[in-house]
Structures are given as structure tokens and as C-alpha cells.
VOZAMAR-503337 format. One record per residue: residue number from 0; residue in one letter; x, y, z of N, C-alpha, C, CB in turn. Coordinates in nm, 2 decimals. Each point is the difference from the previous one (the first is absolute). Glycine has a CB too. Layout:
<sites>
SITE    k  r     n_x     n_y     n_z    ca_x    ca_y    ca_z     c_x     c_y     c_z    cb_x    cb_y    cb_z
SITE  NUM  A       X       Y       Z       X       Y       Z       X       Y       Z       X       Y       Z
...
</sites>
This chain:
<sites>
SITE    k  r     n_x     n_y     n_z    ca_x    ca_y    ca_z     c_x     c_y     c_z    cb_x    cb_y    cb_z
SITE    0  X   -1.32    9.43    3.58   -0.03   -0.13    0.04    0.09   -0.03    0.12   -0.08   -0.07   -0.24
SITE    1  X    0.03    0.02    0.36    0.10   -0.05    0.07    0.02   -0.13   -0.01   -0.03    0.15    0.11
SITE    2  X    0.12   -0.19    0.01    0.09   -0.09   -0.01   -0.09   -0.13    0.05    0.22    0.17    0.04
SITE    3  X   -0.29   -0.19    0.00   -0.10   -0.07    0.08   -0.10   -0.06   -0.14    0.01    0.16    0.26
SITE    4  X   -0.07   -0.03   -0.30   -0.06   -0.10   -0.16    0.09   -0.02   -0.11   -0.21    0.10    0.02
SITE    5  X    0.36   -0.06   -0.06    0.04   -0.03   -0.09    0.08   -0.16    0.04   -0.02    0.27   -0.08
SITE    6  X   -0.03   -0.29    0.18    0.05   -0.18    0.04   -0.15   -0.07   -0.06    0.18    0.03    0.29
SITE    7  X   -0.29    0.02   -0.19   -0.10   -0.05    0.01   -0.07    0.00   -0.20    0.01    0.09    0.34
SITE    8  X    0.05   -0.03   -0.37    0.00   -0.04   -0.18    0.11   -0.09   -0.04   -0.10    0.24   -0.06
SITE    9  X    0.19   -0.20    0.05    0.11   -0.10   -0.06   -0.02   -0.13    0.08    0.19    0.19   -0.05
SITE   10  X   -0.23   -0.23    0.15   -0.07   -0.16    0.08   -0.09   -0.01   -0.09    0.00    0.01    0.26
SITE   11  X   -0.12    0.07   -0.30   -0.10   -0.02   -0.10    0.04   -0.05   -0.14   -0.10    0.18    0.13
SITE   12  X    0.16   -0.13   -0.19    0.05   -0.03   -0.12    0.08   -0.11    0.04   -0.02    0.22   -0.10
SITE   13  X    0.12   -0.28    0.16    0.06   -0.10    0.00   -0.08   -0.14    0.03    0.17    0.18    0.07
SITE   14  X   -0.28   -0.11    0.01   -0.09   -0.16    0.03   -0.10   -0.01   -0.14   -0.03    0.03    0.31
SITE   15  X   -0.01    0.07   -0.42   -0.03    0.00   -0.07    0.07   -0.11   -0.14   -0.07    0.22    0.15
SITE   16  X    0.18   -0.15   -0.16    0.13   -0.10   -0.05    0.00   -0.14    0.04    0.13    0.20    0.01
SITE   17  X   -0.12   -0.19    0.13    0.00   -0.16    0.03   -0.12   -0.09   -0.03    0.14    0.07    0.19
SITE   18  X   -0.27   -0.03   -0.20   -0.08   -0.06   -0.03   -0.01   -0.02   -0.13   -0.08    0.04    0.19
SITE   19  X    0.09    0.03   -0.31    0.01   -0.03   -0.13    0.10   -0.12   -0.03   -0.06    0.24   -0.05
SITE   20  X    0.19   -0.19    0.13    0.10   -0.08   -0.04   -0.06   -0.16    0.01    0.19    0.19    0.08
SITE   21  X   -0.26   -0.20    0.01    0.00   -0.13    0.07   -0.16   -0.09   -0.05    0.18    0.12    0.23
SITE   22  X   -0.23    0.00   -0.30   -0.13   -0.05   -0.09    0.06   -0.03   -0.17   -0.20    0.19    0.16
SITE   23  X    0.31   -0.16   -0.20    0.00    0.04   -0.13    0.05   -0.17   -0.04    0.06    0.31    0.02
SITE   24  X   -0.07   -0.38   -0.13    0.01   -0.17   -0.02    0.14    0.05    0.00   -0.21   -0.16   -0.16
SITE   25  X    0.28    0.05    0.12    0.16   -0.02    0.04    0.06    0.02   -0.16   -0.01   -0.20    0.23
SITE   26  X    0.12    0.26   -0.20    0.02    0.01   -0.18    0.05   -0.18   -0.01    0.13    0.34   -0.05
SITE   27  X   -0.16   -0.34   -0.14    0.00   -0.09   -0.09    0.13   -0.04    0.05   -0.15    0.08   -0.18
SITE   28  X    0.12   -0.29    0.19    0.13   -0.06   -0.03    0.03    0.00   -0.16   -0.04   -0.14    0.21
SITE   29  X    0.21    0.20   -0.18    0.05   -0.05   -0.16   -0.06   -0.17   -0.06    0.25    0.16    0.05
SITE   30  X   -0.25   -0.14   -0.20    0.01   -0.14   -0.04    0.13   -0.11    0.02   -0.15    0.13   -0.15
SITE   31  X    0.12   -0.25    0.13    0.14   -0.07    0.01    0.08    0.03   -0.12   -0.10   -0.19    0.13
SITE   32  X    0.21    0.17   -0.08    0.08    0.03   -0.15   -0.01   -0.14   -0.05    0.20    0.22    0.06
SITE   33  X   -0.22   -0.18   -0.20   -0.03   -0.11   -0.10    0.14   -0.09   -0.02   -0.21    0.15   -0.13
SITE   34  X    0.16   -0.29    0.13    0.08   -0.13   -0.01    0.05   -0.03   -0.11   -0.13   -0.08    0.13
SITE   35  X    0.24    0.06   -0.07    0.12   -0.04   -0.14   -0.02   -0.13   -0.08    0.19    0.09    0.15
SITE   36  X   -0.24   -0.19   -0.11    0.01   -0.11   -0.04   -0.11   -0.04   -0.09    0.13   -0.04    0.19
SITE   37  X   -0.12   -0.03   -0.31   -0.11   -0.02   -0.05   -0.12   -0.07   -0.03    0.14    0.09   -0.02
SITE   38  X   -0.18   -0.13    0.14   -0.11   -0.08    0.06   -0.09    0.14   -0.01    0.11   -0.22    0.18
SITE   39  X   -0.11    0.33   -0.14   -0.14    0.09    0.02    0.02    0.04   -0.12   -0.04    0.09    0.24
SITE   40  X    0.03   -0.10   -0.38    0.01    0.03   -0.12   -0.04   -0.13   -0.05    0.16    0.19    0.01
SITE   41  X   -0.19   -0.32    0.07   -0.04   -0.11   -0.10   -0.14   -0.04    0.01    0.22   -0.09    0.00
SITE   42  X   -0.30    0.07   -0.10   -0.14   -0.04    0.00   -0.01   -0.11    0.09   -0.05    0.06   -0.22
SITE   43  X   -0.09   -0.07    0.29    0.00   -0.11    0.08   -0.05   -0.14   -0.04   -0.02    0.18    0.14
SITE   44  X    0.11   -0.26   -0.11   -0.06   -0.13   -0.07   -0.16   -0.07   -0.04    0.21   -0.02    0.10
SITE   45  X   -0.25   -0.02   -0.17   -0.13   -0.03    0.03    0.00   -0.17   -0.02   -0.12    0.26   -0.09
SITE   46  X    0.01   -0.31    0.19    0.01   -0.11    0.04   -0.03   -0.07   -0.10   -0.03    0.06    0.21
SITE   47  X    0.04   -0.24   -0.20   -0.05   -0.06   -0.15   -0.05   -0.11    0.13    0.18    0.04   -0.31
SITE   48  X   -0.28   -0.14    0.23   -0.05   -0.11    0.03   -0.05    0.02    0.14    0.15   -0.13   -0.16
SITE   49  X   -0.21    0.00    0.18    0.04   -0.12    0.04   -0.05   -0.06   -0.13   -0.01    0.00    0.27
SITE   50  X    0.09   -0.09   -0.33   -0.07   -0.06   -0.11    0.03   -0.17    0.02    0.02    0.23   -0.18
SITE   51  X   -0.07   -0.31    0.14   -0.06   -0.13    0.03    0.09   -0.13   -0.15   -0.30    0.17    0.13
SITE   52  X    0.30   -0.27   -0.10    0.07   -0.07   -0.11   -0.17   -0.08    0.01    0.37   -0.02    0.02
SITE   53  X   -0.41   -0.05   -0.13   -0.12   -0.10    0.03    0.02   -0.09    0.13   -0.04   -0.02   -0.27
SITE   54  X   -0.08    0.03    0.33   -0.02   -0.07    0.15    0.07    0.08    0.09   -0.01   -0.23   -0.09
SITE   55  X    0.04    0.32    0.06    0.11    0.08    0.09    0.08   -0.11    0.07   -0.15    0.23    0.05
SITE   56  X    0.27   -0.30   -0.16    0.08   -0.05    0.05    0.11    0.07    0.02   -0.09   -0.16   -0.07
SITE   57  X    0.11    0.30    0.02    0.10    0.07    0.00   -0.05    0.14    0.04    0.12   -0.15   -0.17
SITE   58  X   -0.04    0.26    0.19   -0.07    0.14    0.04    0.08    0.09   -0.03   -0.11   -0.07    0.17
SITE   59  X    0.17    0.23   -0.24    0.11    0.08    0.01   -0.12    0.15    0.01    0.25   -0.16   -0.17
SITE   60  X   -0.14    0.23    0.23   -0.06    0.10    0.05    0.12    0.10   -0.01   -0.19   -0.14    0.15
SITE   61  X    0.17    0.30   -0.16    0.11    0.08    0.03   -0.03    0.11   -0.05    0.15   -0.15    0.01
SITE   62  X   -0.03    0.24   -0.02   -0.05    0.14   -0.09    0.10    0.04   -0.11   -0.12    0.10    0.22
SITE   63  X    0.09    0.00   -0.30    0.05    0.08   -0.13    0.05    0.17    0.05   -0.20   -0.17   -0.18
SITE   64  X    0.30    0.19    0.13   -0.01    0.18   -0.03    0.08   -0.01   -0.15    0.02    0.12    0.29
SITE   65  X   -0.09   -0.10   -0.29    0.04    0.13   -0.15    0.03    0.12   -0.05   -0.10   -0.10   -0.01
SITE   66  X    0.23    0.14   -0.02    0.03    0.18   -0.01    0.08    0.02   -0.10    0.01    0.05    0.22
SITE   67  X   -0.05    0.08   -0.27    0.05    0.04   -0.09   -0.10   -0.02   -0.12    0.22   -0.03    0.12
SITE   68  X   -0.33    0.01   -0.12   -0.06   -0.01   -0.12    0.00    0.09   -0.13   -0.12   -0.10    0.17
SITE   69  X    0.18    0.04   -0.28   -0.07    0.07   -0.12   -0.06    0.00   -0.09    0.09    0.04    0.05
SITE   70  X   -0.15    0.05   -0.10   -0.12    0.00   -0.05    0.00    0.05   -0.13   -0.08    0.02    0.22
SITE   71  X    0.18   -0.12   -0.30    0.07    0.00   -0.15   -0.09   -0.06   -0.10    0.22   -0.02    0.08
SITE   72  X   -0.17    0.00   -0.20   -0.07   -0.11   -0.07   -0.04   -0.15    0.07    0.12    0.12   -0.17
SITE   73  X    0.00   -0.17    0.22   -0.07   -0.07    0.09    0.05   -0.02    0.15   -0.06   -0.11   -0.21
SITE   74  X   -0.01    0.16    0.31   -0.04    0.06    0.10    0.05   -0.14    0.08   -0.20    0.20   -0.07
SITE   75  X    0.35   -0.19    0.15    0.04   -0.09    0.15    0.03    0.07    0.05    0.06   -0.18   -0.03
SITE   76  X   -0.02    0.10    0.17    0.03    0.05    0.12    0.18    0.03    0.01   -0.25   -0.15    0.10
SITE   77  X    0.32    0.25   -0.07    0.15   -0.04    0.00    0.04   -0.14    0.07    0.03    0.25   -0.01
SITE   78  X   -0.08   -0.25    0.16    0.05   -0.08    0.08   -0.11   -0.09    0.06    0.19    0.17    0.04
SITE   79  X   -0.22   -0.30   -0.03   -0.11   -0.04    0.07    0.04   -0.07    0.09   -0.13    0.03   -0.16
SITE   80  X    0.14   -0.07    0.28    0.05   -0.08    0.10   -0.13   -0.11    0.04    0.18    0.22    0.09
SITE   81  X   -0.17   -0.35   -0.07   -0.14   -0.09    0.01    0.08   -0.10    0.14   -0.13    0.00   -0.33
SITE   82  X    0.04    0.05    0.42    0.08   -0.09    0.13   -0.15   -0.11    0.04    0.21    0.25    0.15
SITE   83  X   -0.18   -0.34   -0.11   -0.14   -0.07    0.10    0.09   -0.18    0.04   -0.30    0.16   -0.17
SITE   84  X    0.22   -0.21    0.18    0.00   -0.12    0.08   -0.11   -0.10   -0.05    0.10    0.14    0.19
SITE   85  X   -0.03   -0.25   -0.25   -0.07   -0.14   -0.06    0.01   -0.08    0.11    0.07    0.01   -0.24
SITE   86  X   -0.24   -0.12    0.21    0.00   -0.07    0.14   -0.01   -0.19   -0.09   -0.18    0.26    0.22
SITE   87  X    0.23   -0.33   -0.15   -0.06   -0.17    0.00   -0.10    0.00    0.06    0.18   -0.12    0.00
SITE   88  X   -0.28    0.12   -0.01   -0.17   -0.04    0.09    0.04   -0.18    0.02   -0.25    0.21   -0.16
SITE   89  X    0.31   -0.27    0.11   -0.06   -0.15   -0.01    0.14   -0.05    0.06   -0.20   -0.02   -0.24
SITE   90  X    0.15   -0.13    0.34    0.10   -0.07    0.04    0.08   -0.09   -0.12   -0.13    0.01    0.22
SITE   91  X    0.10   -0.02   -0.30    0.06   -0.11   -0.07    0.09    0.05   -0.11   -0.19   -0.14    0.06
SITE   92  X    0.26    0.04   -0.18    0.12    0.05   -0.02   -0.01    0.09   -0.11    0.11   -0.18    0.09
SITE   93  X   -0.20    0.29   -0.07   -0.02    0.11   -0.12    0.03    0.10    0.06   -0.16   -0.08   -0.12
SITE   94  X    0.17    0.25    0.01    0.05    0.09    0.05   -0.08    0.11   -0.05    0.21   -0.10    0.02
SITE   95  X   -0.23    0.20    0.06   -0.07    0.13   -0.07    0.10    0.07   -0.08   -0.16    0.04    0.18
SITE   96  X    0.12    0.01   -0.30    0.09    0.12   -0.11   -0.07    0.10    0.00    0.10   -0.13   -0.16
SITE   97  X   -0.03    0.25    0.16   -0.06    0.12   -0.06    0.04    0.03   -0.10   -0.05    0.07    0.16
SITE   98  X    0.01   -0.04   -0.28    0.05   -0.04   -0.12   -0.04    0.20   -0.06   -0.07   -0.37   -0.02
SITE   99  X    0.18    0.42    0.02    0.00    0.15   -0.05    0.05    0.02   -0.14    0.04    0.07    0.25
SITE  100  X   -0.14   -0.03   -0.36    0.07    0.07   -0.10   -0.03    0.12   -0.02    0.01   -0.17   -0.09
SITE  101  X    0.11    0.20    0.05    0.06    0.18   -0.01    0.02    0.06   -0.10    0.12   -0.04    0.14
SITE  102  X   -0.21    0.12   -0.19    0.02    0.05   -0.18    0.02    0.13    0.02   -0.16   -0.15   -0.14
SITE  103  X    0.27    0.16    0.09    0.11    0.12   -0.01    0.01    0.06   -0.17    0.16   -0.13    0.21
SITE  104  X   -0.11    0.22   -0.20    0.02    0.13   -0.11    0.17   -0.07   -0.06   -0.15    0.27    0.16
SITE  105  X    0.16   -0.30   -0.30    0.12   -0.01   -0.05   -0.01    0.05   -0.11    0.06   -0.16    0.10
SITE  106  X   -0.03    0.30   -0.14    0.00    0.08   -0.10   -0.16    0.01   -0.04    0.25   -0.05   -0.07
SITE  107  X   -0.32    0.03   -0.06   -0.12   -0.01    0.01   -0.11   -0.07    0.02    0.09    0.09   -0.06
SITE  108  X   -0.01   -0.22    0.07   -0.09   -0.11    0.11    0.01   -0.03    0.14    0.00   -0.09   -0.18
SITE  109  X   -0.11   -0.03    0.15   -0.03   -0.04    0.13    0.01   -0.13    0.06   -0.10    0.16   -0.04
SITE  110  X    0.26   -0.17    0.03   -0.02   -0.16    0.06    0.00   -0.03    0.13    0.11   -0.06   -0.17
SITE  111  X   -0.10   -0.07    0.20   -0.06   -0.06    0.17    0.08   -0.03    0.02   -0.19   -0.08    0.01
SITE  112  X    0.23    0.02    0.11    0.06   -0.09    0.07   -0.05   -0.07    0.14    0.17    0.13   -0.13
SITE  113  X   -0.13   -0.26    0.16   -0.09   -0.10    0.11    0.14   -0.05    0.12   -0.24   -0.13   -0.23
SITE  114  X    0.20    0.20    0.32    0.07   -0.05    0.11   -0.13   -0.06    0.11    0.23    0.19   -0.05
SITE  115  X   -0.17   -0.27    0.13   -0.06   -0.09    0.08    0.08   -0.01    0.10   -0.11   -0.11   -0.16
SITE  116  X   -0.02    0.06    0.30    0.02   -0.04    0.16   -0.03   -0.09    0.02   -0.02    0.15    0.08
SITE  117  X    0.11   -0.20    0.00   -0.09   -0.14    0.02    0.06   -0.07    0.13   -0.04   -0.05   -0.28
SITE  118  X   -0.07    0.03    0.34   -0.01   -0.02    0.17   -0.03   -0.15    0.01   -0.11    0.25    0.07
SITE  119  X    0.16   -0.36   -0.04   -0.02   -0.14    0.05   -0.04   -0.04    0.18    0.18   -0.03   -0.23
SITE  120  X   -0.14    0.17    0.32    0.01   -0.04    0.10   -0.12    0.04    0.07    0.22   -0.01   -0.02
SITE  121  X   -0.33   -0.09    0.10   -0.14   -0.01    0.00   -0.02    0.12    0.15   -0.03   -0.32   -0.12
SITE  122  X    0.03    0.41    0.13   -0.03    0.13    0.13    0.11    0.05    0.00   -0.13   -0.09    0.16
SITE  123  X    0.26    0.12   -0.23    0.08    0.12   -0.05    0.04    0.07   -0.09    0.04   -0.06    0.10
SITE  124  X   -0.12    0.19   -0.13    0.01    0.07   -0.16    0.18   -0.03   -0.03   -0.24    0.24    0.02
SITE  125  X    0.21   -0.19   -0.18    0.13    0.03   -0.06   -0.05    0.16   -0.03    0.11   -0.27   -0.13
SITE  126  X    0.03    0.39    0.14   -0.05    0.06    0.03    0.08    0.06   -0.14   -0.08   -0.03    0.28
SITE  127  X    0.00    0.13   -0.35    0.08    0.07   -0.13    0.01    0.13   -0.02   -0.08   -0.17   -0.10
SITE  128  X    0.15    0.21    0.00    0.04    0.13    0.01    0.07    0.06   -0.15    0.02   -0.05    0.28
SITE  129  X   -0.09    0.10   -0.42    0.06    0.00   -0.07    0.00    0.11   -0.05   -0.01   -0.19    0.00
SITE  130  X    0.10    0.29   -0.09   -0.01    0.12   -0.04    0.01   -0.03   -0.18    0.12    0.12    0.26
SITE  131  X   -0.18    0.00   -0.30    0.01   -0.06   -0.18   -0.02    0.18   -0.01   -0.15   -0.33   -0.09
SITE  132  X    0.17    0.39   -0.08    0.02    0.12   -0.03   -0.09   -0.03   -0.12    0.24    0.08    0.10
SITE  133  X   -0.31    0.06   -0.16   -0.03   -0.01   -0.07   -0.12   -0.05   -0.04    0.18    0.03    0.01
SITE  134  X   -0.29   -0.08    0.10   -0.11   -0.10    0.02   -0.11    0.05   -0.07    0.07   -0.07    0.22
SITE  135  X   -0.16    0.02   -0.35   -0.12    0.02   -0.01   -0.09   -0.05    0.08    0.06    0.02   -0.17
SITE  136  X   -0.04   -0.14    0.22   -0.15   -0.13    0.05    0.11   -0.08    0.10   -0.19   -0.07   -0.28
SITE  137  X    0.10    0.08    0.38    0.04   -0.13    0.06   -0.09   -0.12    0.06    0.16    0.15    0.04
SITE  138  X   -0.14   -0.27   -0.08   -0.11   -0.08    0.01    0.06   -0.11    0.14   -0.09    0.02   -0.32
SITE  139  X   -0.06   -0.07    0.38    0.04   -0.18    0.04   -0.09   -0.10    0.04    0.19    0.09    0.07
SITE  140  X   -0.12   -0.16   -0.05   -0.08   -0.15   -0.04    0.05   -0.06    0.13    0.02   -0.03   -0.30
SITE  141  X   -0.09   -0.05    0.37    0.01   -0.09    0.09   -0.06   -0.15   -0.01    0.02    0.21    0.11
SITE  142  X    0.09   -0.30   -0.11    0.02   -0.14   -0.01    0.02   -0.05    0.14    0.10    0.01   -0.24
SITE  143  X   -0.16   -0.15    0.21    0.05   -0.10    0.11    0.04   -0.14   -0.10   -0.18    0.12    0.25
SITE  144  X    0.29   -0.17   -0.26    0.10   -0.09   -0.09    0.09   -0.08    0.11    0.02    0.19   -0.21
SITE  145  X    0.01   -0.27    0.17    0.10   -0.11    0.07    0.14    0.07   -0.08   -0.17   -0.27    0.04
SITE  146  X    0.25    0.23    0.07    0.13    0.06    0.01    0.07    0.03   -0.16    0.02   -0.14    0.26
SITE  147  X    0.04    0.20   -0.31    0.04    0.00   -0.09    0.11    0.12   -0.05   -0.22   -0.14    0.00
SITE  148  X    0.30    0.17   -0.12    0.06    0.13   -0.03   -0.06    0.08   -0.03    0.15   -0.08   -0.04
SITE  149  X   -0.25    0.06   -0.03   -0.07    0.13   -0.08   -0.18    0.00    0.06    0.20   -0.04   -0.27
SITE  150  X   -0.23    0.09    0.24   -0.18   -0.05   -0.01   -0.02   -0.05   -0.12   -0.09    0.18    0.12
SITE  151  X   -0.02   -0.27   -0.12   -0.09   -0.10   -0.12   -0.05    0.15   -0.05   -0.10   -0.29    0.10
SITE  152  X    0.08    0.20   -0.23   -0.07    0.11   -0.15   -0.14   -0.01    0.05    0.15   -0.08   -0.25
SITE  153  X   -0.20   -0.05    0.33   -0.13    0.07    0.04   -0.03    0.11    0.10   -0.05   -0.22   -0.06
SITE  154  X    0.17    0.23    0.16   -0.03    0.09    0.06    0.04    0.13   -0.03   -0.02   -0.15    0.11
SITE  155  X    0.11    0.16   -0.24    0.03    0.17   -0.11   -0.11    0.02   -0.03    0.21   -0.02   -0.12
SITE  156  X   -0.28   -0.08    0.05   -0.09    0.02   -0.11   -0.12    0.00    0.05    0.14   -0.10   -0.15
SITE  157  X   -0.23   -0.03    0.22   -0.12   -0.01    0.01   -0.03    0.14    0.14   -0.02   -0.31   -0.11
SITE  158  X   -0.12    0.28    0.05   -0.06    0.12    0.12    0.03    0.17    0.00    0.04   -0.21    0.16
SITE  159  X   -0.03    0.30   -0.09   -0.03    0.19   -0.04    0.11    0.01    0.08   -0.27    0.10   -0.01
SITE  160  X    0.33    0.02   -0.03    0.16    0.07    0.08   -0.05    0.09    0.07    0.19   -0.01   -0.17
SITE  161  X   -0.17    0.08    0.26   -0.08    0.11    0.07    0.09    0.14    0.05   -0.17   -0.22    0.08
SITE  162  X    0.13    0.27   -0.16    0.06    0.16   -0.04    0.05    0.06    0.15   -0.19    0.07   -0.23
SITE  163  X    0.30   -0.05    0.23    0.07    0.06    0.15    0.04    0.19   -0.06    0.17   -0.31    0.11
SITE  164  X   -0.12    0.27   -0.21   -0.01    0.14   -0.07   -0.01    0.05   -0.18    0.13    0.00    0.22
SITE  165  X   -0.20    0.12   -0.24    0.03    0.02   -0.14   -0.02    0.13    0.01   -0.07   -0.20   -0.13
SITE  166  X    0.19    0.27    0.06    0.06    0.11   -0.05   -0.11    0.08   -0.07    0.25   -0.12   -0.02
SITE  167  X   -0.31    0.21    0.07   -0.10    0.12   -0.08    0.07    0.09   -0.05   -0.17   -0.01    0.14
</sites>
């Protein structure tokens, strides 16, 4: 072989090479290395409401996550976090409540408990944020009441609670 075609091949093969190289897809990006913190390990909240007080004098709205569920004799959530925002619809001297009860696991029952929001100021929510352990059910209720410490028994009692969560 002379010297004249053993170029005129090795050119060949090199331009050969170069065109594969430059057809071939790009190698794979690595993945990200996975996040320390534990937000990408938490369920994503799911939204609640808009729910209404009669006449929609009042309004609360927001979301739930729930984690850690188990699925025992009787089946809660470990941790349940319940955030949103209660509104006053009305100018005058009443107040929207959101009125949340919380029934929790205490050995083999199931007792409740009732915490409440309550917003007097007519176009700025009150804004909430509560954590509880152990959650079967979580319920609520929306009132519109004149100013007061607690909510009226008519607004615990009369009318439907409306399920934000229950433990399967």
C-alpha cells in the first residue's frame, strides 16, 4: 500500500468518525441529587372550601395535608396541618367564624375538640394555621354572629359541619 492511499483512507475513516460522532444524541443528563429537606417527602395539601355562613355573610376557604396515616383499629392521620383564611362579608357589627372540630385518637376512643376563627374586620381575612396529631375527622362550620368570645350554641349546633377530612 502506499503512502498516498494510506492517508487517503485514514481521512476516510476519520470523516467517518466525525459524522457518527456528531449524529449520535448527547449522552444522558445525570439526575438531580435528591433534596435534603422535607418538603419533597410531604403530601400535597388538598384544598377545602369556599364554604358560605347563611346569606354568605361570612366565607373560609383553605387547605389540609395529612401524613402519616394509619390504618389500625382506628385509622388517623399522624400529623394534620389545616391552614386557610376566614372572611366578614357584612358591614355591620358582626363577625364571620370558622368553627373547626377535630376528633382525635386517645387510646381507644374518639374524642373531639372545637377551636374557632373569628374575623370582625369587613375586606380583611384573619388568617389561620393549626397543627393537631393523631386526627380521625376534621369538621367545619361557618357562622356569621355579632362580636363575642366564643360562638352561639346555634351556631355549634344548628345546621351540617362539612367534612375537610376522615381517616380511611
Amino acid at each position: 500500500m502506499t503512502l498516498p492511499r494510506t492517508l487517503a483512507l485514514a481521512a476516510a475513516t476519520l470523516a467517518t468518525v466525525a459524522t457518527a460522532a456528531a449524529l449520535a444524541p448527547p449522552p444522558p443528563t445525570p439526575p438531580p441529587p435528591p433534596r435534603r429537606d422535607d418538603r419533597a417527602r410531604r403530601p400535597p395539601a388538598k384544598s377545602w372550601g369556599t364554604y358560605y355562613a347563611p346569606r354568605r355573610a361570612a366565607k373560609a376557604w383553605g387547605t389540609l395535608t395529612a401524613t402519616g396515616e394509619d390504618h389500625a383499629d382506628l385509622p388517623t392521620a399522624d400529623s394534620v396541618r389545616i391552614t386557610g383564611k376566614v372572611y366578614d362579608n357584612t358591614r355591620r357589627s358582626s363577625c364571620g367564624w370558622a368553627v373547626l372540630r377535630i376528633t382525635y385518637r386517645s387510646g381507644n376512643e374518639l374524642p373531639f375538640r372545637e377551636r374557632w376563627v373569628r374575623d370582625c374586620s369587613y375586606g380583611s381575612p384573619k388568617h389561620f394555621s393549626l397543627r393537631y396529631r393523631d386526627v380521625y375527622q376534621v369538621e367545619l362550620k361557618v357562622c356569621s354572629e355579632p362580636k363575642a368570645k366564643k360562638p352561639s350554641l346555634t351556631c355549634l349546633y344548628a345546621g351540617t359541619w362539612k367534612t375537610l377530612y376522615l381517616s380511611k
